[in-house]
One Martini backbone bead per residue (centre of mass of N, CA, C, O) as a GRO file, in nm:
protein
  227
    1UNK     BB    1   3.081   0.018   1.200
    2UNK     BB    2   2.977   0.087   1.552
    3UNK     BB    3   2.735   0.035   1.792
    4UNK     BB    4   2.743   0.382   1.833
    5UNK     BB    5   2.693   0.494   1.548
    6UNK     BB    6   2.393   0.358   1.567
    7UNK     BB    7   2.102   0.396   1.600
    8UNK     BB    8   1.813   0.359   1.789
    9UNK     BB    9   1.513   0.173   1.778
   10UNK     BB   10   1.200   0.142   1.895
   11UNK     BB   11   0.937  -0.079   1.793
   12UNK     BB   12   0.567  -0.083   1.795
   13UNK     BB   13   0.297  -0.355   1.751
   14UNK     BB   14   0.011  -0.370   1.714
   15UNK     BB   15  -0.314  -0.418   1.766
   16UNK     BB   16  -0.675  -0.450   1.682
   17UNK     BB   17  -0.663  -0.771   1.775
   18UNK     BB   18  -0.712  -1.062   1.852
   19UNK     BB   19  -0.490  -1.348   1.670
   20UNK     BB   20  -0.222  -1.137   1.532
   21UNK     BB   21  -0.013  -1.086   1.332
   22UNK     BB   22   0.315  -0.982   1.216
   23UNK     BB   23   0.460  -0.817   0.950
   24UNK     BB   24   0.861  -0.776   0.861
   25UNK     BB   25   0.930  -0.700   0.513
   26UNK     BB   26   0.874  -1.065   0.506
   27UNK     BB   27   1.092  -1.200   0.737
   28UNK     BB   28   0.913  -1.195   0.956
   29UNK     BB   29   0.686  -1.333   1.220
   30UNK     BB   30   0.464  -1.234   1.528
   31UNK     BB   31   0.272  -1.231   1.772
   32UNK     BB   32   0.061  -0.978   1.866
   33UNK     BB   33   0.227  -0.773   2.066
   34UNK     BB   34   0.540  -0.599   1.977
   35UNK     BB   35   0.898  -0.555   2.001
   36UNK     BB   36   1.163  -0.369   1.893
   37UNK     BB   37   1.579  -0.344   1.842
   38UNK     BB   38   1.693  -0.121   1.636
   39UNK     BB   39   1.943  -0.056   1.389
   40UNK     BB   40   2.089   0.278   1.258
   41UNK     BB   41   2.177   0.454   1.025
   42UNK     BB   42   2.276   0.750   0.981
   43UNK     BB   43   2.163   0.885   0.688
   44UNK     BB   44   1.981   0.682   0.613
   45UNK     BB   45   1.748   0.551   0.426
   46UNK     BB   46   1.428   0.415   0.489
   47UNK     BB   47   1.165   0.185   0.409
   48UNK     BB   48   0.906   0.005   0.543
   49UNK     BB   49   0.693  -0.293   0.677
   50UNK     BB   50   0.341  -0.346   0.757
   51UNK     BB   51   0.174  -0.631   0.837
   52UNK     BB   52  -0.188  -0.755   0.969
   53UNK     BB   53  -0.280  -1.080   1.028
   54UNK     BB   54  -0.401  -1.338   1.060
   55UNK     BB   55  -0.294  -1.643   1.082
   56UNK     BB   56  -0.474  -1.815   0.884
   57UNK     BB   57  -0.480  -1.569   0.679
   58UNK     BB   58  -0.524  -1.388   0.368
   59UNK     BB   59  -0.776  -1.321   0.132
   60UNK     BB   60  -0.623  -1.351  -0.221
   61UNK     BB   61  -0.754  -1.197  -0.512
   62UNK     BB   62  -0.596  -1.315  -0.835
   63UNK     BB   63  -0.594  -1.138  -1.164
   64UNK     BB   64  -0.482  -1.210  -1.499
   65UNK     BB   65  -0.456  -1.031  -1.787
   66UNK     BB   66  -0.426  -1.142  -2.141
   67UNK     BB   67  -0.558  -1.063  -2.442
   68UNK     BB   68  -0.836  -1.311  -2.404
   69UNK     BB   69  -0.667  -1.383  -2.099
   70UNK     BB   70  -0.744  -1.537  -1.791
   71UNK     BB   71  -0.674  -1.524  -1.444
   72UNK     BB   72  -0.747  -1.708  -1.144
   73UNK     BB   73  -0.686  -1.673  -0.812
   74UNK     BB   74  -0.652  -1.833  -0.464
   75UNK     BB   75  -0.422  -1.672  -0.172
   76UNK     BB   76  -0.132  -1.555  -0.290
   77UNK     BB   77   0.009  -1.325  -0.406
   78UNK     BB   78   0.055  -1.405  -0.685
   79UNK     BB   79   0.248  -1.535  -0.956
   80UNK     BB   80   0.263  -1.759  -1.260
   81UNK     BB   81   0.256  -1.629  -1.577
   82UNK     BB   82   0.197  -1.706  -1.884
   83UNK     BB   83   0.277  -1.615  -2.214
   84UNK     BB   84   0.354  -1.441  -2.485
   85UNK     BB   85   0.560  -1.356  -2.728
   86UNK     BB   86   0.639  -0.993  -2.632
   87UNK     BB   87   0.399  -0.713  -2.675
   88UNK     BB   88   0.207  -0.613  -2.387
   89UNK     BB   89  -0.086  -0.599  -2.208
   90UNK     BB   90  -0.194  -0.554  -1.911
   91UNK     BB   91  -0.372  -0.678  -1.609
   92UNK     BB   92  -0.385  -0.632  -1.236
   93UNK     BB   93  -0.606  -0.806  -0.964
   94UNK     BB   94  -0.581  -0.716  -0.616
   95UNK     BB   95  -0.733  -0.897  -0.362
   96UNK     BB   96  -0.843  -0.818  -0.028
   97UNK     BB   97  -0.957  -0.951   0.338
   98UNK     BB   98  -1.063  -0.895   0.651
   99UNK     BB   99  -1.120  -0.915   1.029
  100UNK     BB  100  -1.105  -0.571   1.110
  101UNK     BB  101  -1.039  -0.214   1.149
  102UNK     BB  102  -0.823  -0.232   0.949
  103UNK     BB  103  -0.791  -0.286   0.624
  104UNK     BB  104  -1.024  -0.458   0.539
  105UNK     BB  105  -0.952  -0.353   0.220
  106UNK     BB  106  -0.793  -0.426  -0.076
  107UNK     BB  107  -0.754  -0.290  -0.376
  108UNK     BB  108  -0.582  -0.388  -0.709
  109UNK     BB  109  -0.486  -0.189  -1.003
  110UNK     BB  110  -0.308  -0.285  -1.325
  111UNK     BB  111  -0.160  -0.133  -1.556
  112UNK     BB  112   0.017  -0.268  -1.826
  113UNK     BB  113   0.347  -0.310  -2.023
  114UNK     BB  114   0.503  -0.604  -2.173
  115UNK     BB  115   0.837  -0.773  -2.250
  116UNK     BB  116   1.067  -0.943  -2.374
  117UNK     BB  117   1.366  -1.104  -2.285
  118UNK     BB  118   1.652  -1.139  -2.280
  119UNK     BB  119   1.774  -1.457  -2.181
  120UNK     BB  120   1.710  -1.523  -1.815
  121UNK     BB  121   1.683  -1.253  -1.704
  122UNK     BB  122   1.504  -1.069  -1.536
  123UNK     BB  123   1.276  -0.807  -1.482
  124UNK     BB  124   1.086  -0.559  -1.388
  125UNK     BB  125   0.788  -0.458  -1.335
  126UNK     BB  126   0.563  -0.169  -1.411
  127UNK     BB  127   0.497  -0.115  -1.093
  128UNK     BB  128   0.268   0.092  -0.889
  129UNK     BB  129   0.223   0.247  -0.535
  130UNK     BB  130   0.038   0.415  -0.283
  131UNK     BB  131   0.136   0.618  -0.071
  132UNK     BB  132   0.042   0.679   0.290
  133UNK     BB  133   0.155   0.949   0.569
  134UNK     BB  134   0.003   0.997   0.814
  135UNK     BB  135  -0.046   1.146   1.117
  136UNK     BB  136  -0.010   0.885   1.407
  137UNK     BB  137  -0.128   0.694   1.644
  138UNK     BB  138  -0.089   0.408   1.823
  139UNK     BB  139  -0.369   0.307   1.665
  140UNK     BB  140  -0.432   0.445   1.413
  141UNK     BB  141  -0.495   0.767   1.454
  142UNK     BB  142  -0.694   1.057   1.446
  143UNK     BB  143  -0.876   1.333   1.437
  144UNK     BB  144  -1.147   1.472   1.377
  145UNK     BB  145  -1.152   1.781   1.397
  146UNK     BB  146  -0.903   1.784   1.238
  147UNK     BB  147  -0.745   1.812   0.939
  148UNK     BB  148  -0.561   1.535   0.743
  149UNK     BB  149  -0.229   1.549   0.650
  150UNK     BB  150  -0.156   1.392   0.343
  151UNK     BB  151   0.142   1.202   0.230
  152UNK     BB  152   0.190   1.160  -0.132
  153UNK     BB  153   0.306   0.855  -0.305
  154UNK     BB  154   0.545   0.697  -0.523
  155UNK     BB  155   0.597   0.363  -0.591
  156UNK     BB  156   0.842   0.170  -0.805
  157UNK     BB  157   0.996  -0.082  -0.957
  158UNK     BB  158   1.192   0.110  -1.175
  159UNK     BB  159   1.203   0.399  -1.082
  160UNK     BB  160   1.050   0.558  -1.212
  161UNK     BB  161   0.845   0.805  -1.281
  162UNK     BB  162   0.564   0.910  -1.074
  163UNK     BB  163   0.239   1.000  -1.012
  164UNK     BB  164  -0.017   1.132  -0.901
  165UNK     BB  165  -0.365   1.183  -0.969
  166UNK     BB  166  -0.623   1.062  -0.752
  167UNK     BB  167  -0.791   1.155  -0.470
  168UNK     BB  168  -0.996   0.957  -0.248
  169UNK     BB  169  -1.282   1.012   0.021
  170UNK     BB  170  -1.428   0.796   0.281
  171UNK     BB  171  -1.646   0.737   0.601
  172UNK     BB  172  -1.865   0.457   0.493
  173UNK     BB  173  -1.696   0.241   0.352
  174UNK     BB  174  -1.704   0.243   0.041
  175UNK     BB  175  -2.029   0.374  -0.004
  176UNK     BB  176  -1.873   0.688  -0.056
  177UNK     BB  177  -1.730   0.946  -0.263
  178UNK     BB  178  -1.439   1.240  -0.276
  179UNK     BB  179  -1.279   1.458  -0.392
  180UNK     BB  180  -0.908   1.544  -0.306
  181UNK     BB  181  -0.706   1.760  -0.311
  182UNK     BB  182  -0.382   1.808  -0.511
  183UNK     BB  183  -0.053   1.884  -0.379
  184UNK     BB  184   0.217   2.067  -0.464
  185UNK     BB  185   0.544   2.079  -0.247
  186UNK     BB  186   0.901   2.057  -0.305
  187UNK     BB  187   0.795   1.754  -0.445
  188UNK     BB  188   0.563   1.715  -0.264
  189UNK     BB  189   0.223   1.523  -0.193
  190UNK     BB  190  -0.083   1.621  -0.114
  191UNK     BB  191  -0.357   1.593   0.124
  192UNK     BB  192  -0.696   1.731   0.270
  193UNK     BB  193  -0.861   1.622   0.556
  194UNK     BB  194  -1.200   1.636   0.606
  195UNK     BB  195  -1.469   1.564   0.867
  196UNK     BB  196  -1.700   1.431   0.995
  197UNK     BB  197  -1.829   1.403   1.327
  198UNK     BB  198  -1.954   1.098   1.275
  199UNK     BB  199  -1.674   0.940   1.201
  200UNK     BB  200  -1.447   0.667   1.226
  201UNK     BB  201  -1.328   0.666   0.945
  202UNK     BB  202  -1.081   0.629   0.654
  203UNK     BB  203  -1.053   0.621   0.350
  204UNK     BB  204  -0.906   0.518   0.043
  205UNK     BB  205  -0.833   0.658  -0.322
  206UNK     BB  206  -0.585   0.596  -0.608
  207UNK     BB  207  -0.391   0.722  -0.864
  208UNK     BB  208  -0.129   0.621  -1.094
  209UNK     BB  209   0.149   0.773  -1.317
  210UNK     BB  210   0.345   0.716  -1.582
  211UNK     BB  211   0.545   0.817  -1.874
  212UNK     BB  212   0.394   0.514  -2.046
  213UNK     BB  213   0.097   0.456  -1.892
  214UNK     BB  214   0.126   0.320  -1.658
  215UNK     BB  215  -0.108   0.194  -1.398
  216UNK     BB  216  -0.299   0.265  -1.024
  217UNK     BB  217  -0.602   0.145  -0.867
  218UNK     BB  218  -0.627   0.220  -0.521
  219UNK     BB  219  -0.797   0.066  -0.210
  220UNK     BB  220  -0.874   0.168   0.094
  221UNK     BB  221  -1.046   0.019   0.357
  222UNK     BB  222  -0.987   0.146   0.679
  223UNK     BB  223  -0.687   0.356   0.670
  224UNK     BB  224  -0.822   0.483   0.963
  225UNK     BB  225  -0.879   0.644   1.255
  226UNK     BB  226  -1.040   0.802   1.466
  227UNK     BB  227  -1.105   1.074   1.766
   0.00000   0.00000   0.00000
């Protein structure tokens, strides 16, 4: 394939404040904000990543559980857990927070089973987590006035089946919270949120689960802003 066939497209990436830098993919990071131009095949999916975050390091802390054992790091999120061998149960809690006008708090809970493999070979393990895609401006506004159509996905580490189970959304910075109706159409789930006229910002939390019954509830505060 040549450079003619393949689209372009520039992408913008903004800051909340100054002083903190973009990371995309996890493959490199630069002082915020920049432009890229990138270049993709037509018709091929691509899902990418970005997160914004101080320079010197978002505060990360890693809880792993394994009754009657827990571990609990700050730093990093994740890292290497020793367990015995077999089939257990696990929990996993990580929590970060930053100083910043999004995603101010983030925090992840993980139930999962996983067991022994045979081998040296790694396998994933069964985490999944729960992706909002709404329509936002380039500051990642919605209107206050509209209520705002909201795309909820789950990805899956072993791409297992897997669907949203609950959301809830907060105005209030995850002061008080309220269930909000989960719509299923063509295949795809949504949900409808409408604001308060005083609302400044919107959380979310949601739960999601797969056929074997692991789960994760996480939640954003401060997941997106009004206008």
């Amino acid at each position: 394939m040549k450079d003619r066939d393949l689209v372009k497209v520039k992408s913008v990436h903004g800051a909340t404040k100054p002083g903190t830098v973009g990371d995309r993919e996890g493959l490199f990071e630069r002082p915020l904000p920049y432009t890229l131009d990138e270049m993709y095949s037509p018709g091929v999916g691509w899902h990418g990543s970005f997160a914004e975050r101080d320079a010197d390091g978002m505060p990360v802390q890693t809880t792993f559980t394994s009754a009657p054992r827990s571990f609990t790091r700050t730093g990093a999120a994740g890292g290497l857990f020793e367990v015995p061998a077999g089939k257990a149960a696990y929990r996993l809690h990580i929590e970060s927070t930053r100083d910043c006008a999004l995603s101010s708090k983030v925090v992840a809970d993980f139930t999962f089973t996983s067991d022994t493999v045979p081998g040296e070979l790694y396998e994933p393990l069964p985490l999944m987590t729960v992706r909002f895609t709404p329509q936002l401006d380039e500051f990642s506004r919605a209107s206050r006035v509209i209520p705002a159509i909201v795309p909820v996905s789950v990805g899956h580490n072993t791409k297992a089946a897997a669907r949203p189970a609950r959301v809830e959304v907060s105005h209030d910075k995850g002061a008080t919270w309220r269930p909000v109706p989960l719509v299923s159409f063509a295949g795809k789930w949504y949900t409808v949120i409408g604001h308060p006229r005083d609302a400044a910002s919107v959380s979310l939390r949601a739960s999601a689960r797969d056929s074997a019954g692991n789960s994760v509830s996480q939640t954003i505060i401060e997941a997106f802003r009004l206008t």
